[in-house]
C-alpha positions as CSV (number, residue, x, y, z in Angstrom):
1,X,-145.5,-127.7,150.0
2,X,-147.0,-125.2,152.1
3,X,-150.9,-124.1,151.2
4,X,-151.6,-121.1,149.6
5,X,-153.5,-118.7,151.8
6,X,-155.2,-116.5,149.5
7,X,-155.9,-116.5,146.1
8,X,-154.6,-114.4,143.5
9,X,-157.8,-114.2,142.2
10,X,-159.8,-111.6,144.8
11,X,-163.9,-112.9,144.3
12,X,-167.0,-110.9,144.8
13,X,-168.8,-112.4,147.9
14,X,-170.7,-110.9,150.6
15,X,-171.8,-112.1,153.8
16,X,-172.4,-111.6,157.1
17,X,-170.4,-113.5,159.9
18,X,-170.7,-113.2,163.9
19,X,-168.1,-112.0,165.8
20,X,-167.2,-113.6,169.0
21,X,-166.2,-111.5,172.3
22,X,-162.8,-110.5,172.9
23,X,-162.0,-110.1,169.6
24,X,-161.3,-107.3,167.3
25,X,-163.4,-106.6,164.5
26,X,-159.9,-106.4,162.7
27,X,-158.7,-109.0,164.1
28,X,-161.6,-111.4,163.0
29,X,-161.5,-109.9,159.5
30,X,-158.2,-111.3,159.2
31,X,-159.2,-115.1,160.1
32,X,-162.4,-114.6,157.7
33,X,-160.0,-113.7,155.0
34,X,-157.6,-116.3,155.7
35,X,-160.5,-119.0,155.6
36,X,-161.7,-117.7,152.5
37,X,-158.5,-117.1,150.8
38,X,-159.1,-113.8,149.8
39,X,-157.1,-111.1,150.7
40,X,-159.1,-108.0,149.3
41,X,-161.9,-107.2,152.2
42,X,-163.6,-105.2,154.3
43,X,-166.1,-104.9,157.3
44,X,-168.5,-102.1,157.6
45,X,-169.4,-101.4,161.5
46,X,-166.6,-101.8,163.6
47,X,-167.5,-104.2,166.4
48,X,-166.0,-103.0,169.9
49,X,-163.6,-106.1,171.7
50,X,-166.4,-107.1,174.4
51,X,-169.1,-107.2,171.8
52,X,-170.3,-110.0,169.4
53,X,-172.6,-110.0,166.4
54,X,-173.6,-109.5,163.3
55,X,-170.5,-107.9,161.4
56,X,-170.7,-107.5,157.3
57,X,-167.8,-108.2,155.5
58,X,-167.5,-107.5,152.0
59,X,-164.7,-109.3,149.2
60,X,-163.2,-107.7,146.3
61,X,-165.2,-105.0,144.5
62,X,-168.0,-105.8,146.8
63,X,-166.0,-103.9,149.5
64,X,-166.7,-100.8,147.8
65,X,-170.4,-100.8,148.5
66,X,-170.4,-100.4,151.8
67,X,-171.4,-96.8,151.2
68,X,-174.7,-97.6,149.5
69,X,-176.0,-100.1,151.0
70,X,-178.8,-100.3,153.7
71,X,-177.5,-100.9,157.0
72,X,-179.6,-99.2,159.7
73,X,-181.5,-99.2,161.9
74,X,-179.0,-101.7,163.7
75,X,-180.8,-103.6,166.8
76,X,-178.8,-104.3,169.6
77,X,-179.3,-106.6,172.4
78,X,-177.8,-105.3,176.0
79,X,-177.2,-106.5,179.5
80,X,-176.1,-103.7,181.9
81,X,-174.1,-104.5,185.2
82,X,-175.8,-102.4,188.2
83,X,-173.0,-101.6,190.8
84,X,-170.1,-102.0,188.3
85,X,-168.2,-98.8,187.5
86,X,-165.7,-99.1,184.0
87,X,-163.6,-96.2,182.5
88,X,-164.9,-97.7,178.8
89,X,-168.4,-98.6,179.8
90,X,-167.7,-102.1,179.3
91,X,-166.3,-104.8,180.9
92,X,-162.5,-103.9,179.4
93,X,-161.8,-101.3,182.1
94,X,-164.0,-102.3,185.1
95,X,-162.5,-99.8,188.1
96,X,-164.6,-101.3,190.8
97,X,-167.5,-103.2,191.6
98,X,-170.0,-102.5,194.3
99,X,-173.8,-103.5,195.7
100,X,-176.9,-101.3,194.4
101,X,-179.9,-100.4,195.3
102,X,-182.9,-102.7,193.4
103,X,-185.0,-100.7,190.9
104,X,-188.6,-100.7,190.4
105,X,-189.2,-103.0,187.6
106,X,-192.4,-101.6,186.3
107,X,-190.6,-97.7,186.4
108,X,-187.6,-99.7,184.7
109,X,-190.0,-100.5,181.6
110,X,-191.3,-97.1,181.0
111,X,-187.9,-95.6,181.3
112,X,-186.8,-98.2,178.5
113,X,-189.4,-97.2,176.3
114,X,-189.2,-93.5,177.3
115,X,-185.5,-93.7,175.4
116,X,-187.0,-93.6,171.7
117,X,-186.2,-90.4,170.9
118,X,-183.3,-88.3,169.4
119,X,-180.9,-88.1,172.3
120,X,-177.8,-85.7,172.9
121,X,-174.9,-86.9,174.5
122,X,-171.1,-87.1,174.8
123,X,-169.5,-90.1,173.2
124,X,-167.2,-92.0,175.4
125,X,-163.9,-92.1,175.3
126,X,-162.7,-95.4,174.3
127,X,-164.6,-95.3,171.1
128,X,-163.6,-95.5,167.3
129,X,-164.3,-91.9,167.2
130,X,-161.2,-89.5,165.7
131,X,-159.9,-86.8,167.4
132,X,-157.3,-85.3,165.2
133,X,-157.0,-87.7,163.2
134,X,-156.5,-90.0,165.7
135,X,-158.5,-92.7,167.4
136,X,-160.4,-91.5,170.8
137,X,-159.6,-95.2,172.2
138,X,-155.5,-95.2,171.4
139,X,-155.7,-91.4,173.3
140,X,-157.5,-92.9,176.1
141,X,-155.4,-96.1,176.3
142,X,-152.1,-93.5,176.3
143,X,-153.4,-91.9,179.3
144,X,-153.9,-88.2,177.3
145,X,-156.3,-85.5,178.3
146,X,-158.9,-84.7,175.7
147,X,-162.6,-83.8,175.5
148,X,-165.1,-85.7,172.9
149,X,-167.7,-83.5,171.4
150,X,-171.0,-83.6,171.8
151,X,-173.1,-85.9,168.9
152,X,-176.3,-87.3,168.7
153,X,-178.2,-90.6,168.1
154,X,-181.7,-91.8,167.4
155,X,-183.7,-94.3,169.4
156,X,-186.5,-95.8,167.1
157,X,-187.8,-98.8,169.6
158,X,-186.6,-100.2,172.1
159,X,-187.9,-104.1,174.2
160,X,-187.6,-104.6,177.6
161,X,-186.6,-107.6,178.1
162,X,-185.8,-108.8,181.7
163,X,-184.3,-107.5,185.2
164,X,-182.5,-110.0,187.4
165,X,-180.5,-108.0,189.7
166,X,-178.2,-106.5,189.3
167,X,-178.5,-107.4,185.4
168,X,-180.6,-105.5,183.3
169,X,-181.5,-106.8,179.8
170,X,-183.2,-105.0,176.6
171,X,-182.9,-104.3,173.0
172,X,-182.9,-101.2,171.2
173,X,-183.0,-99.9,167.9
174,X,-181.0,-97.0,166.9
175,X,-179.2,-95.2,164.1
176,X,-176.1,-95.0,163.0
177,X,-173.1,-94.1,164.9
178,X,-175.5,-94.8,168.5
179,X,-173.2,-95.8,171.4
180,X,-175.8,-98.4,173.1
181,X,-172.8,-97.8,176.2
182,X,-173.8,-94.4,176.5
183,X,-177.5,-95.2,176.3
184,X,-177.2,-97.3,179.1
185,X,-175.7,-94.2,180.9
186,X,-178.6,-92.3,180.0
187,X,-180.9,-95.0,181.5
188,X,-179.0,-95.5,184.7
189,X,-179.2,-91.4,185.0
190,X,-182.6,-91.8,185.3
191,X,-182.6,-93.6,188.3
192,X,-179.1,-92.2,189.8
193,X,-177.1,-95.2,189.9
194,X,-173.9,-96.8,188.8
195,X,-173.2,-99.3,186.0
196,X,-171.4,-100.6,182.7
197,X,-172.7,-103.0,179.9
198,X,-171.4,-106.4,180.5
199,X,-173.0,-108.1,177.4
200,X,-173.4,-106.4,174.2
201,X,-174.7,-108.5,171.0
202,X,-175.3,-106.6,167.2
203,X,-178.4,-108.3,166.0
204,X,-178.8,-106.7,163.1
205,X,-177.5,-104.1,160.5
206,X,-180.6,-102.8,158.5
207,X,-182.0,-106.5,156.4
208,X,-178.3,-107.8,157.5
209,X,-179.0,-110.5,159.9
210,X,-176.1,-113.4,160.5
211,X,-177.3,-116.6,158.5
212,X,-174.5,-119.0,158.9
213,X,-172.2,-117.1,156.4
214,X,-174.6,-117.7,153.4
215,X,-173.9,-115.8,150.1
216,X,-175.6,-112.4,149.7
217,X,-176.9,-111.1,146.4
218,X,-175.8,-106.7,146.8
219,X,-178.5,-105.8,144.7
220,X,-180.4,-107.1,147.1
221,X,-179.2,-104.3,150.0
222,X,-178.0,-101.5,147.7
223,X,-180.5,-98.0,148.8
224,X,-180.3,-96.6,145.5
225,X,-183.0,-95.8,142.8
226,X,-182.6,-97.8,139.5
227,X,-181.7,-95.7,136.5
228,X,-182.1,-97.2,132.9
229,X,-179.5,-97.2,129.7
230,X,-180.3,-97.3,126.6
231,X,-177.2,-96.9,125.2
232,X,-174.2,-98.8,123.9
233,X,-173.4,-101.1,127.0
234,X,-169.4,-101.0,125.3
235,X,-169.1,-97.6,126.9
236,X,-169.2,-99.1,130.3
237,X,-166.8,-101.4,129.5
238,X,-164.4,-99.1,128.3
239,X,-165.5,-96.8,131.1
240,X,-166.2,-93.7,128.8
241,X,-168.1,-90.5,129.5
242,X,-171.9,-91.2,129.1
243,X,-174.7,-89.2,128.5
244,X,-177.8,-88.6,130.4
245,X,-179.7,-88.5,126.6
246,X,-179.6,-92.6,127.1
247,X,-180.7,-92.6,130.9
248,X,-184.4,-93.0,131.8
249,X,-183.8,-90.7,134.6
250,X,-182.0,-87.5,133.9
251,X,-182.2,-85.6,137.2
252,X,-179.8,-85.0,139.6
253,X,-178.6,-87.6,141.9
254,X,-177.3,-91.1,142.4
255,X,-178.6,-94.4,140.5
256,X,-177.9,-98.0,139.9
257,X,-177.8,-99.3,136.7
258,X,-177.6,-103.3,135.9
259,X,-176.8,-105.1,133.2
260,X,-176.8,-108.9,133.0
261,X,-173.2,-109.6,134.3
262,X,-172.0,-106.6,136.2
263,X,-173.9,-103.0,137.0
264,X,-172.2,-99.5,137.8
265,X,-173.0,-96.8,139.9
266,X,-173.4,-93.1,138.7
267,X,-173.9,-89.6,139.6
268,X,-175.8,-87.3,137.3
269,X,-175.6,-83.5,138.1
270,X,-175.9,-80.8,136.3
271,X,-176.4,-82.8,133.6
272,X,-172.7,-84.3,133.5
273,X,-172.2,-88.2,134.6
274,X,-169.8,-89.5,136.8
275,X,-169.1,-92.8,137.7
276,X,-168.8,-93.5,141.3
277,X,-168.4,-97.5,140.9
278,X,-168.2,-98.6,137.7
279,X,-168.6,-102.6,136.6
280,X,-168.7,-104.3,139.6
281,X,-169.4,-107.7,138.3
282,X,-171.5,-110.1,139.9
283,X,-170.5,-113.4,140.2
């Protein structure tokens, strides 16, 4: 008789698990659900092929939550490739590889810790960025002729941590939606030479860190101010209109609210309540 793979029975869990290289971040989802048996998940940070690290994936209701949860800064760790010239930045689409010049270790430092700041610059192309609807990458892969827009990213610290030509190695972290390829462009610009990451590892997303898998408690990582009921806890339940006259906090804006099995998430404003989540149990 051949094993079930999931259960019909989708569970609450949350967790974080590592993603190896040369992978998909889809891809991988799909073997974490098939080991866990549960069918209903999701991942928040999509993980490029060539990169490996902390990835969170979320089961059953707790895939919702992605949305309020704390997740930045995220702290990469990155080894760029002096001489080594890529169409993605990576080491997917290497074009050609060549000898540079050695840099100045001591100028390569302050440069490193000269990129915390906001930053302006063009995503590259074989990103998960959308360009009418569709995905930058899948356009670039195609061959078609499109421009990316101009965005920008935040730098809050970055670490040197060591040259060995032609292999540069440092952490940095940086806010949500950074490209750490393009900030390696911005640091080889400095110095007017060529080069593509060739190691890129997630550390961390916000108090996400990879701990073998364990079980994670959401209320734990969910960014949102509690707000107390005083009401009859039946109306959640039944998922009926609430008023703000039994919430401790009546202004506008968005709150958690727990309860001993399960807790919701609302939205007061203009004095009207909405649920955005409502009874996500906890297991």
């Amino acid at each position: 008789m051949q094993k079930k793979l999931y259960d019909k029975k989708a569970l609450n869990k949350l967790i974080v698990v590592n993603k190896p290289i040369f992978r998909t971040s889809n891809s991988y989802l799909n073997q974490i659900k098939r080991k866990y048996r549960n069918k209903k998940a999701g991942f928040s940070g999509t993980l490029d092929p060539f990169a490996c690290g902390c990835l969170i994936v979320a089961f059953g209701q707790y895939s919702k939550l992605f949305n309020y949860m704390q997740k930045t800064p995220k702290r990469y760790k990155a080894v760029v490739w002096l001489g080594a010239t890529s169409e993605s930045l990576d080491t997917e689409n290497i074009i050609k590889i060549e000898d540079s010049f050695k840099l100045d270790e001591e100028k390569l430092k302050k440069e490193i810790a000269s990129l915390v700041k906001t930053h302006d610059y063009t995503p590259p192309k074989f990103s998960a960025k959308k360009i009418d609807g569709k995905r930058a990458y899948d356009l670039a892969r195609s061959g078609e002729d499109f421009e990316m827009k101009k965005s920008s990213m935040t730098i809050y610290e970055t670490k040197f941590i060591s040259y060995r030509h032609p292999f540069i190695t440092f952490e940095a972290s940086v806010s949500e939606g950074s490209y750490i390829r393009s900030l390696a462009q911005i640091l080889l610009s400095k110095f007017g030479a060529k080069g593509t990451l060739s190691h890129l590892n997630r550390l961390n997303e916000g108090k996400f860190y990879f701990e073998n898998e364990k079980d994670l408690n959401p209320l734990d990582y969910i960014d949102l101010p509690q707000n107390e009921y005083s009401g009859n806890k039946s109306y959640f339940n039944d998922g009926k209109t609430i008023s703000t006259e039994y919430l401790s906090i009546k202004e506008d804006g968005e709150y958690i609210i727990k309860f001993d099995d399960f807790f919701s998430i609302i939205q007061i404003q203009e004095n009207a309540v909405k649920y955005l989540l409502n009874k996500v149990k906890t297991n």
